[in-house]
N, C-alpha and C positions, 0 to 999 in steps of 0.2 A: 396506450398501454396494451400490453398481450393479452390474448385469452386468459381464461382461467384452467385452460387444458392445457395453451402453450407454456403458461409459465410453470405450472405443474411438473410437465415433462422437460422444462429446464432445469427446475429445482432439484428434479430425481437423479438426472443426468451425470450434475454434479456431484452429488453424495457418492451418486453410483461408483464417481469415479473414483474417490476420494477412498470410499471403503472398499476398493479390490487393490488400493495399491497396499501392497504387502507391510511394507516398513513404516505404514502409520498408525499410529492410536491416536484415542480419545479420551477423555475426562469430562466431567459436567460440574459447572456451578452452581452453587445452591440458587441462582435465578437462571439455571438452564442454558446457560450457556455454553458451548461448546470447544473446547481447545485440544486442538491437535497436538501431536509432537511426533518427531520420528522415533521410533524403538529403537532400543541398547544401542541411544547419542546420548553425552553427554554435554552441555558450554560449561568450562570449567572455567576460575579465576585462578592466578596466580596464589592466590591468599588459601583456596580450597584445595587445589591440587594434592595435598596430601592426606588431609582429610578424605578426599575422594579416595583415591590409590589405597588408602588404608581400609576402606569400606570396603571395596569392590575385591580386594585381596582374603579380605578376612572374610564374603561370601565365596568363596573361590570363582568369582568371575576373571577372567581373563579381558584383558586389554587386547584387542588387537588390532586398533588404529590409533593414532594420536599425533592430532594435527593443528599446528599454529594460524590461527583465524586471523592474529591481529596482536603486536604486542599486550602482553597480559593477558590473553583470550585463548586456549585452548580447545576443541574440539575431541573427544575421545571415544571411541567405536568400541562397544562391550556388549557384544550381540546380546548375551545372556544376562541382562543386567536389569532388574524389575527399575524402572527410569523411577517414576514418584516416589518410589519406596527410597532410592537412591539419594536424590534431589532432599527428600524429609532426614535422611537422617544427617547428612551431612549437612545442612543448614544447623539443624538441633544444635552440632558439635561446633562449629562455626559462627557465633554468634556476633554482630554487626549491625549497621544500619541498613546494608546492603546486602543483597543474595550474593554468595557466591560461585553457585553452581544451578544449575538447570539444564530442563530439556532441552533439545534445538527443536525449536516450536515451527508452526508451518503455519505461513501466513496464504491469504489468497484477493483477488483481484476484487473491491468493493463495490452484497445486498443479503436481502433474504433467499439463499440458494439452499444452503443445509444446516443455517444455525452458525454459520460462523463469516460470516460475509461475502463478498462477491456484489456487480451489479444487482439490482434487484431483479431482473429478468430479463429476455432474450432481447436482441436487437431487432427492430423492427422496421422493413422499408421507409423511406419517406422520398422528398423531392427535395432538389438541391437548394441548401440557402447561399446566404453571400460567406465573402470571406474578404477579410483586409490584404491587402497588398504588403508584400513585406517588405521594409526601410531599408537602405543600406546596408550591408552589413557591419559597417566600423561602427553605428547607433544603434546596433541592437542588443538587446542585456541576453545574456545566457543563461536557457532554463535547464535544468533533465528531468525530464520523465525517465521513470524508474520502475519497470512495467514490463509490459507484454514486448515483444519483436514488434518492430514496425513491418506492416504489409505494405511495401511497393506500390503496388498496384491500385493507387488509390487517388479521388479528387485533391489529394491536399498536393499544393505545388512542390518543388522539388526547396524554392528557393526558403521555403519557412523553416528548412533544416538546417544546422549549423554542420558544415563541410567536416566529414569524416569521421562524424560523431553518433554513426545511426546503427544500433543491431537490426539486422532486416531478420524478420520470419519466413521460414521457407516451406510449411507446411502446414496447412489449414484442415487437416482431420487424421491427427497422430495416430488414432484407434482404429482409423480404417472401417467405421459404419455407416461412411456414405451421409454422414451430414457434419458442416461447419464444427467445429470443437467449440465450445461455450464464450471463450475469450478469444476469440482471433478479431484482429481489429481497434482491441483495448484500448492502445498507445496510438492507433491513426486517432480514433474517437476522441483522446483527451488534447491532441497537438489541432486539433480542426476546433475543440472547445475554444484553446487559446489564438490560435488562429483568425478566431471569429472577434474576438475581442480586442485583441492589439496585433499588431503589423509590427511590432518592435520587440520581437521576440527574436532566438537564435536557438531552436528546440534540437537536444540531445538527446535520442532515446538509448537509456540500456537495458538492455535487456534481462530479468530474474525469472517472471513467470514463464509459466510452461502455458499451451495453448488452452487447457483450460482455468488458467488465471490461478495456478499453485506453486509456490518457492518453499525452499527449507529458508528456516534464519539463516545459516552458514551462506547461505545464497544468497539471501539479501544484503549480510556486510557485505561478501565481497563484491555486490553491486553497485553500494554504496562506494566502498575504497573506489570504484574506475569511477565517481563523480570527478570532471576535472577543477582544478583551482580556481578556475574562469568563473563556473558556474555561483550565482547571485540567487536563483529559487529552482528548491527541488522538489518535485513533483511527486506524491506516493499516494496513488490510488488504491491503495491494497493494505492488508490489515489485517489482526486477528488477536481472538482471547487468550491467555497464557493461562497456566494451571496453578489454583491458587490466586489468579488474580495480579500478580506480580509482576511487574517492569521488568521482562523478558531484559537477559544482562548481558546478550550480547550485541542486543540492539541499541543497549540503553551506553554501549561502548562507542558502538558505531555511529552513532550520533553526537557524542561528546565529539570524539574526532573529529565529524565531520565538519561541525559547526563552532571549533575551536579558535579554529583560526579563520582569516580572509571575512568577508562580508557578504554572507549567505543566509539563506532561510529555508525551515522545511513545512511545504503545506500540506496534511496529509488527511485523507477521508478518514468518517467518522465509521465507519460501517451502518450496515443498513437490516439488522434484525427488529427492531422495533423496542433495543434493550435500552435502558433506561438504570440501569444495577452496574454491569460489566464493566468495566475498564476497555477497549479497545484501540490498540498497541498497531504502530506507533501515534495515531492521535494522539493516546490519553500524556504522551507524556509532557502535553500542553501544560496540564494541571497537576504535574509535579512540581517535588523539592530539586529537582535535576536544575544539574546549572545551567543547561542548555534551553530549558522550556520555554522562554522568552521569546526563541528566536523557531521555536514550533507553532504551528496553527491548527486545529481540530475545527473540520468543517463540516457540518449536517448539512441536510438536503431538504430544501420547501418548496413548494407548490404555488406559490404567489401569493398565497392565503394563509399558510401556517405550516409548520413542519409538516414532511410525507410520516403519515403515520409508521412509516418501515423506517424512519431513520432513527440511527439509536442517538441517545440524547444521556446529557448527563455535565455535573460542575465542573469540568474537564473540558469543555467546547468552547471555540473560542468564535466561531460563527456561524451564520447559514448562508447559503446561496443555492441560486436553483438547482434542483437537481431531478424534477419530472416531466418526462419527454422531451430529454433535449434533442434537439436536431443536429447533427456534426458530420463529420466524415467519416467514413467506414471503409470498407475494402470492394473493391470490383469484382463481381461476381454473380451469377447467376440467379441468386436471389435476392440479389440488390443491384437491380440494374441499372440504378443510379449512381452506385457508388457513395449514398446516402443516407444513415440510419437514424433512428428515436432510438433513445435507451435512457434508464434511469437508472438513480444509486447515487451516489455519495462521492462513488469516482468520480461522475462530473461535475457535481458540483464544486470539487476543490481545482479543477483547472480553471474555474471561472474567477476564482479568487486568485490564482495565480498570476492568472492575467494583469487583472487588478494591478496585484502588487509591483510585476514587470512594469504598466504603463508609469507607476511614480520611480522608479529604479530609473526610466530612462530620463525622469526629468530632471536626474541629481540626487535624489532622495538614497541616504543608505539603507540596507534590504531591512534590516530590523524596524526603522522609523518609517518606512513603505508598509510593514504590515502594520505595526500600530494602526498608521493613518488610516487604510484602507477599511479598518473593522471600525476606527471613530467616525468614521464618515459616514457607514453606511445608515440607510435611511427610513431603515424599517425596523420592530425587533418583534421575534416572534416567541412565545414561552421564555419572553424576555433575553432573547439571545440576538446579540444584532443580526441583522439579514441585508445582505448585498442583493 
């Protein structure tokens, strides 16, 4: 694990960066949690749409972007738009089972960084472990990571990547202060997780976060839409609280889509504050009424012994797997001159289940009765939650 000054100056790092970008705010939980969103966004539903327009008119705000996210899913730019106050009253007028309208929330790369996830703390050198050799490619099931860039420049083989299916990262300190961005490496870190584990993989990375491991939602659907039809389990290390608590609804679109059709799975971290209250999205939507939940997995992080006291937990999780001080692949670089890192968080822990579920996908198994199996199987449970 890092110092106590390293991870310190990781944690500040983030916030740091999070609170100079201009177009975000925040809200708190009554258990303290933290939810971002971008300012004067709107996700609108089809159902709210005039309900909204009819608000934002009758404060004389002005519209002046409005963009199609996804049938039925709007997007609406109203600079001058008080967002919560928005969101409250058009829900009020709109009444359902479901939200119709919300912030476009900002998700970030999964720990304890500033209260709303991310690794739990900086990467830290280590020495090179093994790695499986990869199968054929006509036997291998297709995964995506849905994550940071992949960095090139890295020990994981060329052949572990499914052909033409890879965002490359091309810059490792956007801010220009002369040290790594917080997340660079992310996506090598969780494809070397799965890598270590099975050799019958065909990993896709796309790219959403920015190098220090931050996307808008609008970002992440449309990360989600370029999963291809191929893909059988998707990778989402990244995560965040919603305002109010509520199944962010353009997420909660983009995953009915996603997992509608074809034979797919989504495994996604638990995040890593130490919350035990929060909902965190898109895990939690494991422990929804959504019709897709089934085919979601919510994954914490344990130590061999019992949950990392920094993973958040909650009746929404559907496992554990380790997730401190993993050893994996990282990027080439002067402060890792192996090409080697430890890190810990909830990100990896869910590619170790990924894996998992990959190895019974290739022995026949369909992706939904691969996750069942792999959480009945496992062989431990800790605060009674199975653990792989």
């Amino acid at each position: 694990m890092p110092s106590d000054a390293r991870l310190s100056a990781y944690r500040n790092r983030r916030r740091q960066r999070m609170e100079r970008l201009p177009q975000l705010r925040s809200s708190r939980s009554a258990a303290g949690a933290t939810a971002w969103h971008v300012t004067g966004e709107l996700l609108v539903l089809d159902d709210g749409r005039r309900a909204a327009e009819r608000h934002l008119a009758g404060g004389g705000i002005d519209v002046s972007g409005d963009e199609e996210l996804m049938p039925g899913l709007r997007r609406y730019i109203a600079p001058h738009a008080d967002v919560p106050a928005t969101v409250a009253a058009v829900r009020a007028e709109v009444a359902g089972p479901d939200a119709v309208v919300a912030p476009n929330h900002v998700f970030v790369a999964t720990g304890n960084v500033f209260g709303h996830g991310g690794p739990y703390g900086p990467p830290e050198p280590a020495a090179p472990a093994a790695l499986l050799s990869p199968g054929t490619a006509a036997g291998r099931v297709p995964v995506a990571v849905v994550d940071t860039g992949l960095w090139k420049d890295s020990p994981l083989p060329p052949a572990c990547y499914a052909a033409g299916t890879v965002d490359v990262e091309t810059d490792t300190d956007v801010d220009n202060d002369g040290v790594l961005d917080g997340d660079v490496g992310h996506a090598n870190f969780i494809a070397g997780v799965i890598a270590a584990r099975t050799g019958r993989t065909g990993i896709s990375v796309i790219r959403v976060l920015d190098t220090f491991g931050i996307c808008t939602e609008d970002g992440l659907i449309r990360g989600l839409g370029r999963v291809g039809p191929e893909v059988r389990v998707v990778n989402l290390s990244l995560g965040g609280y919603s305002v109010g608590d509520t199944p962010p609804i353009g997420l909660r679109m983009a995953l009915r889509r996603l997992l509608s059709t074809g034979d797919r799975v989504v495994v996604a971290a638990a995040g890593n504050d130490g919350n035990a209250t929060d909902p965190f999205w898109p895990a939690a939507f494991a422990g929804t009424g959504a019709s897709f939940a089934d085919r979601v997995a919510a994954i914490a992080a344990h130590d061999g012994t019992g949950l990392c006291d920094w993973s958040n937990s909650g009746d929404w999780l559907t496992a554990a797997a380790p997730g401190a001080d993993v050893v994996s692949t990282y990027i080439a670089h002067q402060q890792f001159p192996t090409g080697w890192a430890s890190w810990s968080g909830t990100s990896f822990a869910t590619p170790y289940v990924v894996a998992a579920v990959a190895e019974r996908i290739a022995r026949g198994s369909t992706a939904r009765d691969a996750l069942r199996d792999v959480v009945a199987a496992a062989g431990r449970r800790f605060d009674d939650l199975p653990a792989l």
